[in-house]
N, C-alpha and C positions, 0 to 999 in steps of 0.2 A: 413544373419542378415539384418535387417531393417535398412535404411539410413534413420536416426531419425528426420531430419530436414525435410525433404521430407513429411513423411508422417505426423508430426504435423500440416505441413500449410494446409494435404490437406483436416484435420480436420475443417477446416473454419473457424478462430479464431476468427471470430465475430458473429458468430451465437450461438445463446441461447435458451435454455430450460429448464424450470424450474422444480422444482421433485427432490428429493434424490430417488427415486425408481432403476435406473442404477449406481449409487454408490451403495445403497446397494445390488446390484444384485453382482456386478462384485468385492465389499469387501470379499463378501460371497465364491464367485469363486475361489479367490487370497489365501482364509486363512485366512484373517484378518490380515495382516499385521499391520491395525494399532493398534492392542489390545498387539504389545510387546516393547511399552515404553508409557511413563507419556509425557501427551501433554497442552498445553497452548495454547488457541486458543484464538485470539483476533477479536474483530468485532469493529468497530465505522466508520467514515466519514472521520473525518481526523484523523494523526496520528499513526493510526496501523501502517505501517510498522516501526518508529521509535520506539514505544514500544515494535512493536517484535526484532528488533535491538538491545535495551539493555536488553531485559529477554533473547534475547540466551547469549548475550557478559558477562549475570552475571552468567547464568546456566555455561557455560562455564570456569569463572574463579573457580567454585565450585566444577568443575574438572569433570563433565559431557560434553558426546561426543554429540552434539547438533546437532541435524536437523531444519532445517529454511527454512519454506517453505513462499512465499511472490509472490507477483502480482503486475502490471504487467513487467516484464523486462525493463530495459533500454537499452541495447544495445543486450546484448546474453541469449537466452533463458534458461542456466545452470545458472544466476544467483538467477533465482525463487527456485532453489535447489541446498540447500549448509550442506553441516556437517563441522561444525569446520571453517567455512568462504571459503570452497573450494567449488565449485559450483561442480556440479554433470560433468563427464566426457563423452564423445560420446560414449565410450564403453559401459558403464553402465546405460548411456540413450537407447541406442540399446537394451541392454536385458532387459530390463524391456518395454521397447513398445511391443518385444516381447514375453514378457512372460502376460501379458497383452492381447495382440491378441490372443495367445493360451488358453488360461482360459477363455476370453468372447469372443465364435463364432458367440453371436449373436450379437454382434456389429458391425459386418461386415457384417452381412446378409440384406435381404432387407426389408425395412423398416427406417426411419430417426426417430421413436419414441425411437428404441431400439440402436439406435448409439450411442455413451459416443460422449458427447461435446467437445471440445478442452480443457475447463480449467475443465473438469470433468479427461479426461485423463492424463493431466499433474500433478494433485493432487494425480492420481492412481501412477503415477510416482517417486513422490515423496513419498509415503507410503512407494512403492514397495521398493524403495530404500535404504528409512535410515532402515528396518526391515531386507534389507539384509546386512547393515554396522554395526548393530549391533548397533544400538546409544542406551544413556541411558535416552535421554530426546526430545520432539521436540517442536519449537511452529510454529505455523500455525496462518497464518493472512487470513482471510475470504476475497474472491476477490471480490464479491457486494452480499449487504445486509447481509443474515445468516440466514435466516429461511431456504429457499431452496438452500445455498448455495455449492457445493459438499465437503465444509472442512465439514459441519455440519454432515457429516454420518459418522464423530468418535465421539467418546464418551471421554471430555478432565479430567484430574481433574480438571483445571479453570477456568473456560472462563472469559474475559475481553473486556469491549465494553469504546473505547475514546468517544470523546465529538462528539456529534450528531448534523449535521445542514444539508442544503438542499444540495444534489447531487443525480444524478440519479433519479430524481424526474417523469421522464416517468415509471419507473420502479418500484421504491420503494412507490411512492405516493405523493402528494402536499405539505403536514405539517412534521414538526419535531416531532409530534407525530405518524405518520403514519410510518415515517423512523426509529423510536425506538423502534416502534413493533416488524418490518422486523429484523433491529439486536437483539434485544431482542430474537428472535428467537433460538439463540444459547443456551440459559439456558434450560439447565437440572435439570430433579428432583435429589436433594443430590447431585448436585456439586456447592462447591463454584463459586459467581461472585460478580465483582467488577468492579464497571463504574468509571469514570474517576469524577472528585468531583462539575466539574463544566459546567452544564447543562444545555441548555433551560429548564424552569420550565415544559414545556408541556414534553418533552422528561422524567425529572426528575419520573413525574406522570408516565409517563406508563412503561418505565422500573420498578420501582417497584412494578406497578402492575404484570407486566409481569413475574417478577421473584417470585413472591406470587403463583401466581394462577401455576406455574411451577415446585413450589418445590424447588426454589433453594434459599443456603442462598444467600443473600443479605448485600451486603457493597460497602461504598464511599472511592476512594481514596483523600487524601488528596488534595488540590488544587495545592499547589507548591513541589516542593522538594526542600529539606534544603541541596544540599551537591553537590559535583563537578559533572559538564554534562560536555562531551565531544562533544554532536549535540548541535550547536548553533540556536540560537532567543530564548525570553522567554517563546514561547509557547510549547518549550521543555520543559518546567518544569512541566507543567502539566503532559506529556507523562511520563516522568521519575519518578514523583509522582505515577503514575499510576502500569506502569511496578514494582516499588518497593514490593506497596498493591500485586500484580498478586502474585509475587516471597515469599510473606511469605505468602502467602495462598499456594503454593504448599510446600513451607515448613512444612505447617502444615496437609498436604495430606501425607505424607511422602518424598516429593523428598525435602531431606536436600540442604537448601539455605544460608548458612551464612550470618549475615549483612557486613560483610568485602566483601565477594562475590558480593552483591549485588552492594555496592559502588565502587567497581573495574570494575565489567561489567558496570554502568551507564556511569563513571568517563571514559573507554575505548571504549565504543562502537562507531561506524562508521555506518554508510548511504547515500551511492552515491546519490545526484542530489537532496539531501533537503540542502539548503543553504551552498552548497560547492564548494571551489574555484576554477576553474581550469585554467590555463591559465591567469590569472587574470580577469576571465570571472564570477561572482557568478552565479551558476543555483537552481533554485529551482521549484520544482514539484506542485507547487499550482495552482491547476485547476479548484476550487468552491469557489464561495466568501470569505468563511471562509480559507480556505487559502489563498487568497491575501491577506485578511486584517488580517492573521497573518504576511505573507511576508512583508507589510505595517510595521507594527510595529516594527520587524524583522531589515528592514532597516534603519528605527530609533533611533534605539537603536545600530546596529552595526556600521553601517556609518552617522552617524548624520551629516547633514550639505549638504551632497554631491548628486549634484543632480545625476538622476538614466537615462539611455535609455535602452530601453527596448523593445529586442527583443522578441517578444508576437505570438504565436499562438494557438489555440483551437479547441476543437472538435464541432459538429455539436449538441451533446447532453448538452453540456454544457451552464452556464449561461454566455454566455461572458460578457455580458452588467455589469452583476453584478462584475465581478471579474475586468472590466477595473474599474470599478466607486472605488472600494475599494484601486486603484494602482492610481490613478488620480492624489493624494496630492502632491508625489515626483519624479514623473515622467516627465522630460521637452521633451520626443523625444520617438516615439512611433513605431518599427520596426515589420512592421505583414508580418509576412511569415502563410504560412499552411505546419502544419505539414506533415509528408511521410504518413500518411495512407490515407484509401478509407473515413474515418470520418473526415476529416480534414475541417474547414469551411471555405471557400472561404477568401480570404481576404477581394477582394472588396464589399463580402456583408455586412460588417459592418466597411466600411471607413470610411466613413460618421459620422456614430455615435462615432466613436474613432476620429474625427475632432474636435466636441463638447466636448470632454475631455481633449484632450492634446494639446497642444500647435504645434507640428509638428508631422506628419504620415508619415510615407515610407511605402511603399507596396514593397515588393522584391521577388526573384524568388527563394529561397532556405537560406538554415540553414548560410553558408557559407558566400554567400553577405550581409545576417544583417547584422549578427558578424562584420564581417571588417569594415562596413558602423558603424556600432553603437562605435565600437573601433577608428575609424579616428574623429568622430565628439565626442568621452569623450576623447580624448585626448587633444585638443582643450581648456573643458575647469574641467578638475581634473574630471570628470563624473565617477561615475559607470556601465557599462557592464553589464544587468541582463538579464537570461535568463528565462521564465515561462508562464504559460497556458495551462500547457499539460505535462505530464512523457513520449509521444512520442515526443516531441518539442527537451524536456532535455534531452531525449538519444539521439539525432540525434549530439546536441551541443558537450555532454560532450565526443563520439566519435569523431568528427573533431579536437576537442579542446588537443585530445591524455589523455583523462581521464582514 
């Protein structure tokens, strides 16, 4: 049997290729696995994994056995695949890599065109998985964009795209309309979709063109939600307005969602590493403008008053510039570490400009010395402890932290 961790990393988890062609080659292989349950696939910028957070937590009070598939881990790779909040097991990750390498030989053979990618393979994974646990319902968050994304080669009853703004911008393209195409992507002809209610206007335009010229119906979810969230900041509420819309359109596909269901799973649902406390540490996963300057607000509204330090690191793809300028306001003490991976941006390459923002910089050698260093100087003076720039920053934290 395959030692599953072994051979995912030696899939090269940062290399990319685009095409559903090897998804559908190796769906085809497998069976179709994903064609024996009702799927929810979500696509946007920010938010999706929150919205897939409470459409499984309200599938689930509805008394469906739920598969949750989500990108990219925080700490262990079994949390990307979960039924019922239990992440996927080493046993059952071993048979399915290989039952997976036995069904497609020519992913091992020679050639890098016909290789499954890392998150092509872990989504095979996941397929493989919940069709052999037998669930009765799954949702699937798109890991970048969704036109070529490898969630995109199931066929969902509903797809669901959050609010749209710039990330990924080498990849998806320059504007918020280029980036709404790419998730737009996911609609299908005759399946319901439903975007999040409040848009950049350019994004608003081309999703529904997109979803016209596609076939699909088309609908807004409301802007707020009226009724209790258990994920905190107010830009939960959009999400949870959102997930609501999702959940009575499969309602009305037939996978029965009660409104009691649905306000239990919002009212319950949980999300490690978006605005959650650990340690008395708050971390949060905000990597692109538009999440700092939710996390901005977020702070505002949670700890009003209290100034923030802020252990900060970021990837090489990412806008830093943008996402310090958006955390500038309530920030008096600015901790840059670099994240553990190969994408991690130097610290000292943008000291400098994080000098012109904040009031004081530390540059440190690891996740551990921030922390302490940012904990000894907010204790000083009633400070807040934040961690953000990266969901590898925040797993690194919420592991040391005993999350």
């Amino acid at each position: 049997m395959t030692e599953p961790y072994r051979y995912l990393q030696s899939l090269q988890p940062l290399a990319m290729r685009f095409g559903l062609e090897r998804m559908v080659r190796a769906l085809d292989a497998l069976g179709h696995p994903e064609r024996s349950f009702p799927i929810l696939h979500v696509a946007g910028t920010n938010g999706k994994g929150s919205t897939c957070a409470m459409a499984a937590a309200a599938l689930r009070a509805a008394g469906y056995q739920v598969g949750l598939y989500t990108s990219p881990h925080l700490v262990r790779f079994g949390e990307r695949i979960q039924i019922d909040g239990q992440e996927i097991d080493d046993a059952s990750l071993a048979r399915c890599i290989d039952a997976i390498r036995g069904a497609c030989p020519w992913h091992e053979a020679d050639g890098d065109g016909d290789r499954l990618t890392y998150f092509e393979f872990a989504t095979l994974v996941a397929l493989l998985h919940f069709a052999a646990e037998k669930i009765s319902a799954a949702v699937l968050e798109v890991g970048l964009g969704g036109r070529f994304d490898a969630t995109n080669a199931v066929t969902p009853r509903v797809t669901a795209v959050t609010h749209i703004g710039l990330d990924h911008v080498q990849l998806l393209g320059n504007t918020v309309g280029d980036i709404a195409r790419e998730k737009a992507g996911i609609f299908k002809p005759g399946v319901p979709a439903v975007v999040a209610g409040e848009q950049p206007a350019e994004a608003m335009a081309v999703l529904r063109a997109e979803a016209e010229r596609r076939g699909a119906p088309f609908s807004l979810a409301p802007a707020h939600y009226p009724g209790a969230m258990s994920l905190r900041g107010p830009h939960q509420s959009a999400n949870a307005a959102l997930a609501a819309a999702a959940l009575r359109l499969l309602d009305q596909e037939g996978v029965s969602v009660p409104p009691a269901a649905i306000e239990a799973g919002i009212a319950g649902a949980r999300w490690p590493g978006r605005l959650e406390e650990v340690g008395g540490v708050l971390l949060d996963g905000a990597h692109n403008p538009d999440g700092a300057a939710a996390l901005s607000r977020a702070l505002a509204a949670l700890y009003p008053g209290r100034p923030v330090e802020l252990v900060f690191g970021v990837l090489t793809d990412k806008d830093h510039q943008g996402i310090l300028r958006q955390l500038s306001g309530q920030v008096r003490a600015l901790h840059l570490i670099a994240p553990d991976t190969p994408r991690a941006r130097p610290p000292e390459s943008y000291r400098e400009l994080a000098q012109g923002l904040f009031p004081t910089v530390h540059v440190h050698t690891g996740c551990a010395e921030a922390i302490d260093c940012a904990r000894r100087a907010a204790a000083a003076g009633q400070a807040l402890v934040c961690v953000a720039g990266s969901l590898y920053l925040v797993g690194e934290a919420r592991q040391w932290l005993g999350g």
